[in-house]
C-alpha positions in Angstrom: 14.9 32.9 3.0 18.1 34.2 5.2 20.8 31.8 6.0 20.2 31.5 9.5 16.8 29.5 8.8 18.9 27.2 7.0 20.4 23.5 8.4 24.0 23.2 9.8 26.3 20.5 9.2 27.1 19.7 12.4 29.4 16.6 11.3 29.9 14.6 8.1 26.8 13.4 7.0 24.2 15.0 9.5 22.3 17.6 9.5 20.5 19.2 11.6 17.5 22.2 11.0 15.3 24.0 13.6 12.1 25.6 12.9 9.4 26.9 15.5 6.2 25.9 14.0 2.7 28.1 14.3 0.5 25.2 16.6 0.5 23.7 20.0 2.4 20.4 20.1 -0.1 18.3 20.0 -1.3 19.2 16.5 2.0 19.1 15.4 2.8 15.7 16.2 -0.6 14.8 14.5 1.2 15.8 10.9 4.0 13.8 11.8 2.2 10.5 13.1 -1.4 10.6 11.1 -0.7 9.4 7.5 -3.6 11.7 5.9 -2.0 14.8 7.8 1.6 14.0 6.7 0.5 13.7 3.3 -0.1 17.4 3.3 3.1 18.1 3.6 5.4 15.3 3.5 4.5 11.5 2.5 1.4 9.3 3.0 1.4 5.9 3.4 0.9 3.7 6.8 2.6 4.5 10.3 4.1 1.7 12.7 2.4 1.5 16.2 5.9 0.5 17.9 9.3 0.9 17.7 10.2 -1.9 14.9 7.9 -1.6 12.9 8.2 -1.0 9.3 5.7 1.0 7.5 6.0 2.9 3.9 6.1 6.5 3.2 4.2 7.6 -0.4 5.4 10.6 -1.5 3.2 12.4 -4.2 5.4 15.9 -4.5 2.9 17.3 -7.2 -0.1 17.2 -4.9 1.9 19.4 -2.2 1.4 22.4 -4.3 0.7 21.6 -7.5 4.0 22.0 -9.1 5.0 19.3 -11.7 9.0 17.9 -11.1 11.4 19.6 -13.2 12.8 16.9 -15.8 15.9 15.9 -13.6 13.5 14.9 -10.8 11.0 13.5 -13.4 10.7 10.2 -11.4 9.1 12.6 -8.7 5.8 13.3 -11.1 4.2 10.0 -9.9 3.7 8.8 -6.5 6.8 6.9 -5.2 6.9 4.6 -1.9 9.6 4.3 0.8 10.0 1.6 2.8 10.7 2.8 6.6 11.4 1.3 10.2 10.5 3.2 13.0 13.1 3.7 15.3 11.9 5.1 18.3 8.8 6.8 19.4 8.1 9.0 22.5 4.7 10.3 21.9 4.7 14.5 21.5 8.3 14.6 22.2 10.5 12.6 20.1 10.4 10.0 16.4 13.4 8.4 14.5 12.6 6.6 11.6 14.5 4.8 9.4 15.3 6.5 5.6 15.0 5.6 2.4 15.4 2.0 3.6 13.7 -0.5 6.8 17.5 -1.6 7.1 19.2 -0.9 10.4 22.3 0.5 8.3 19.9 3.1 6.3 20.1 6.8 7.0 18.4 7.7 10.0 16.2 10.8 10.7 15.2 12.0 14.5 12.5 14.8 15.3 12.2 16.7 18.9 9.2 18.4 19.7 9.5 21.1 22.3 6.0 22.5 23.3 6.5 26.9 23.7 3.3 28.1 24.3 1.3 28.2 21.3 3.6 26.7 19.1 5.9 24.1 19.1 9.8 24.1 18.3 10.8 21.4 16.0 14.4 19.8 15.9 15.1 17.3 12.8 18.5 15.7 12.6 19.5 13.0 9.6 22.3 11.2 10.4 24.3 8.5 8.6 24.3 10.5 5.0 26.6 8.8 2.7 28.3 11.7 0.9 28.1 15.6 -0.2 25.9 14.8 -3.0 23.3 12.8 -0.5 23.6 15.2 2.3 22.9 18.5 -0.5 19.6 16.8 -1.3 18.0 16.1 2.0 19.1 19.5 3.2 17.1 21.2 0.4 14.7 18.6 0.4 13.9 18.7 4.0 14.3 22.2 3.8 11.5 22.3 1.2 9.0 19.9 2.7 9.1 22.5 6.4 8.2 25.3 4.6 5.0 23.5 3.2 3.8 22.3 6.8 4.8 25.8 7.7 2.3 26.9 5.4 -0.1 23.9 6.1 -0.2 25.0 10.0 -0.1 28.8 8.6 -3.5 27.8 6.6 -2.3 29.2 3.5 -1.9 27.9 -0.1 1.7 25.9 0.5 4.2 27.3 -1.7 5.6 26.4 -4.3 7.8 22.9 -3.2 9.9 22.6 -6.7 10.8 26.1 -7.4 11.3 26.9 -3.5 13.4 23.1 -3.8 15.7 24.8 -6.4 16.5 27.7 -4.5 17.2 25.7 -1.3 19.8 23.4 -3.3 22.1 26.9 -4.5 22.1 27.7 -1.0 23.0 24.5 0.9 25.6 24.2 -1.9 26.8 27.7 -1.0 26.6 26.4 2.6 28.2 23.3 2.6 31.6 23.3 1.0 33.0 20.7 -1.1 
């Protein structure tokens, strides 16, 4: 990992991280949108149809690479569900969805998909993070589910996601100053 592949804060409380991702556009998307794709990286659950619509994430962190939480994220070892509201959808292009909550005051998280060539360039930006603490853990967390879809559209065994997690967190606490 190099510190350019990490997020910037670009004000209080968002974050933004870019990443050009090894498929066309299309099957990109598909991991975002398709609830049996996203699991393999991210969360399972349902997916909205419309903008409005509140569906739930199911995050199941050990099955992303078979790493077990470390004690201080021991509510992580079993599957956990997040409501969600989806914000706005432009298919292949742009999705903001609700986070963590289906309120309209919840934190908020957009992704841009830019088609180039082969692959597709990838900008996620959570806005609306309460405080340092909040805005540490996405980063490394968000951080840490991108390098498993990396490795899901690579077609190789996704690394490590609690171990890679830890590093992320030293270095987006080295990043972003108190």
């Amino acid at each position: 990992m190099t510190t350019s592949s990490l997020g910037t804060l670009i004000e209080p409380g968002t974050v933004r991280m870019e990443r050009t991702l090894p498929a066309p556009v299309e099957r990109v998307w598909a991991y975002f949108i398709d609830p049996d794709k996203r699991a393999s990286w991210l969360a399972g659950g349902t997916m909205a149809e419309k903008s409005g619509g509140v569906f739930e994430l199911r995050f199941d962190h050990t099955s992303l690479s078979g790493e077990v939480a470390p004690d201080r994220f021991a509510d992580c070892r079993s599957p956990i569900s997040q409501k969600s509201r989806l914000v706005e959808i432009e298919p292949l292009k742009r999705l903001t969805i609700s986070w963590g909550s289906e309120s309209a005051t919840a934190s908020e998280v957009s992704f841009e998909f830019t088609p180039r060539g082969d692959s597709t360039h990838l900008v996620l930006t959570h806005r609306r993070l309460p405080d340092r603490k909040e805005t540490l853990g996405v980063s490394s967390g968000w951080h840490a589910h991108l390098d498993v879809l990396d490795d899901v559209l690579h077609e190789r065994t996704p690394r490590g996601f609690w171990s890679n997690h830890a590093e992320l967190e030293k270095a987006y606490e080295a990043r972003f100053p108190a």
